[in-house]
N, C-alpha and C positions, 0 to 999 in steps of 0.2 A: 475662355475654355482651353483646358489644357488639350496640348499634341498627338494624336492618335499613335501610340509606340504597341499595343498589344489585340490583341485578337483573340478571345475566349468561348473556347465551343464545348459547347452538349455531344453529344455523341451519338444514342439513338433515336432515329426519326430527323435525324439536322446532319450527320457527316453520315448516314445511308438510309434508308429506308429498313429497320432492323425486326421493326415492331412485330410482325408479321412470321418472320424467323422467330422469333421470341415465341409468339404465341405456339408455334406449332411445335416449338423445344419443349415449353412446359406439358405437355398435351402429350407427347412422349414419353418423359419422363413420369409423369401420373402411370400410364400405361404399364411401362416399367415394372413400377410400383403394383401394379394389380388394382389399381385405382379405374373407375369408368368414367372421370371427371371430366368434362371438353369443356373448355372455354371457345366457344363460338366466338367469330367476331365483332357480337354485339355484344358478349359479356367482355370481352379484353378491352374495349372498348370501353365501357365501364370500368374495369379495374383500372386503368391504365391512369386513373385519378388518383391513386392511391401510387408514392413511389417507393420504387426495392422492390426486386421479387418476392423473398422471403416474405414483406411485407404485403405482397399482394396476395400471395397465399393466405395467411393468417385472417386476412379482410375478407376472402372465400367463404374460409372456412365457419368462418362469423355470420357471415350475410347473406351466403348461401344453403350451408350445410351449419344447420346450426345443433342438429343431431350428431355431426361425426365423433366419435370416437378415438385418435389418436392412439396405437399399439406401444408408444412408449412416451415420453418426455416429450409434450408438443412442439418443445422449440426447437428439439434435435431433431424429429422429425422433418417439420418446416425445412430444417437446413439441410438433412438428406436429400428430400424432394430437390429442393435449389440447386447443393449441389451436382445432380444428375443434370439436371435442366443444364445447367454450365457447361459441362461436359458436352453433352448434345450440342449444343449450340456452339460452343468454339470449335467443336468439329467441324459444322456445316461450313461455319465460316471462313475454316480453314482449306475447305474444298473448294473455295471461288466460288460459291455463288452467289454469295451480296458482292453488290457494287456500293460505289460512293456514287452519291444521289448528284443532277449535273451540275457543276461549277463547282465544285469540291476542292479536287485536286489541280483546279488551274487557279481557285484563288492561293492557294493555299503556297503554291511553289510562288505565284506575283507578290504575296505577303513577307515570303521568306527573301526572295530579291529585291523587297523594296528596304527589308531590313527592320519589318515587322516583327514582334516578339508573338508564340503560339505558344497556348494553352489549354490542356482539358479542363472540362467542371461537369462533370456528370456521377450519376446514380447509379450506373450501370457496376458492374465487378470487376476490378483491374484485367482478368483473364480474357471478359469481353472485348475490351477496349485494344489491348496486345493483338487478339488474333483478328480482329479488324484493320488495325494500321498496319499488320504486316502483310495481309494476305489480299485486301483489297486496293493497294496505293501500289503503283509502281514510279519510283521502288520504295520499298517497306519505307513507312515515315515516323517507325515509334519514336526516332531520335531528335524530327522536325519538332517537337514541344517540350518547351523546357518543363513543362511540370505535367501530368497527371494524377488530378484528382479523383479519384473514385471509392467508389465502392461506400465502405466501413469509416473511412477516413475522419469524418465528421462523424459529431451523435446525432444529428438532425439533419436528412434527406428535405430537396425540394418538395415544397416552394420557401425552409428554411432559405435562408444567404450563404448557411454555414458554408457548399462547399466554393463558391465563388471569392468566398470572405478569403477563406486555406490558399486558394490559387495564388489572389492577389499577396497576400502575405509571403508566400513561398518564392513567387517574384522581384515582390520588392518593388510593387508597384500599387497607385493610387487610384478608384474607380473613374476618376477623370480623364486619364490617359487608356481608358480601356474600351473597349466594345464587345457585349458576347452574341452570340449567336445561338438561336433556343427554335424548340420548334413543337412547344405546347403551353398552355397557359399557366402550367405549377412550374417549368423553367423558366419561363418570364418573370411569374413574382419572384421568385428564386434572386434573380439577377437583378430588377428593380429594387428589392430589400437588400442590394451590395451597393446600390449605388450606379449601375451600368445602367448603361446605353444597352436596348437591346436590339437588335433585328431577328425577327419572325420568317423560318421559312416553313410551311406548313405541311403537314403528311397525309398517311390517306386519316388516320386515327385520331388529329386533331386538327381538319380544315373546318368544320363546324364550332370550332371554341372561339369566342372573342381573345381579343388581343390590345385589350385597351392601353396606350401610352407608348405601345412597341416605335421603335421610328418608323421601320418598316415593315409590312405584312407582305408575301410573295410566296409565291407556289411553288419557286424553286429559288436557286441563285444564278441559274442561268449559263449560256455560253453563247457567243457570239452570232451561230446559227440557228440559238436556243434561245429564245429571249423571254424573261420572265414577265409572270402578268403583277402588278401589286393590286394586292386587296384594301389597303391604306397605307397612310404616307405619300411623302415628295420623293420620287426618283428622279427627277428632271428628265432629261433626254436620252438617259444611260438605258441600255436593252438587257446589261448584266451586272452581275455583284462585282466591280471591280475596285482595286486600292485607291480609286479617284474618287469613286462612289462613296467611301468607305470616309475619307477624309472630309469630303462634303457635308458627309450626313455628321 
């Protein structure tokens, strides 16, 4: 087996607990809109199988409202809504109040000193991902990853491979030498169909999905005075996500 040189992460629900900001951005921006749409938490919950916002919309508007009407070009519509919803939400984000979920940012600096390569692979929209590492990391770590895949980047959003496939490529690295880090069952297959390794850390919106194959399944990744619980997998004696763990596994 090849040498662990890279570390590949997801973004929302794995590097913060976002989902939840999400839901009540799009809920705003409906509002906005003059729309009386709420995704409760058991429908986000539902959508949330479906990835892309835009694309989560559209699935809405199919499955829920299947009488709406659309005032102009559905797709442009679609991407008004989203981009409001964006707008909303790199705001909040940019106001402190997501954190990075625990063990985040103490693997992530052990990763970068042990001389680990970082990478994004998510779904989410480059503007997400920007007002995240810069507002919730101290200090801002947009620079900490050599690539950033999101958004549009790819034609096909998980549980494709496509955007994991783009990272690895962008790199110049082989899924052997990699590991990602995912924290629902369409970024699992996502990262399985690349070929990784994956570890599972689960949120409040996907602790009830299985996680077949994952190495690890864990409620968080832990800190020293924090110690994670796993729901499957070998951790051996280790209490947190650390670069020894990491090699192990």
């Amino acid at each position: 087996m090849s040498q662990l040189t890279t570390l590949l992460f997801d973004v929302d629900g794995t590097l913060a607990e976002t989902e939840e900001v999400h839901r009540k951005s799009f809920n705003k921006s409906f509002a906005q809109a003059g729309l009386d749409w709420d995704w409760t938490p058991e429908i986000y919950e539902e959508l949330l199988n479906v990835t892309g916002g835009k694309e989560r919309i559209r699935h809405y508007l199919e499955h829920y409202l299947g009488s709406f009407e659309a005032p102009m070009n559905l797709d442009d519509y679609i991407a008004a809504l989203h981009a409001a919803k964006t707008d909303i939400y790199t705001r909040t984000v940019g106001s402190g109040e997501v954190t990075l979920r625990p063990g985040v940012q103490r693997l992530l600096q052990e990763a970068r000193d042990a001389g680990l390569r970082l990478g994004i692979a998510t779904t989410t929209t480059p503007a997400n991902v920007t007002a995240l590492l810069e507002h919730s990391m101290e200090p801002p770590a947009l620079d900490w990853f050599e690539v950033i895949a999101a958004g549009s980047v790819v034609p096909a959003k998980k549980p494709a491979p496509d955007i994991y496939e783009y990272a690895m490529q962008a790199m110049g690295v082989e899924p052997g030498e990699c590991l990602a880090f995912e924290d629902s069952i369409n970024g699992l297959r996502s990262a399985q169909a690349a070929g990784l390794r994956t570890l599972v850390t689960v949120g409040r919106y996907t602790q009830r999905q299985k996680f077949d194959g994952a190495l690890l399944v864990l409620d968080q990744l832990g800190e020293p005075d924090q110690p994670f619980t796993v729901s499957s997998g070998d951790a051996g004696d280790h209490r947190y996500v650390s670069v020894e763990l990491l090699n192990e596994l």
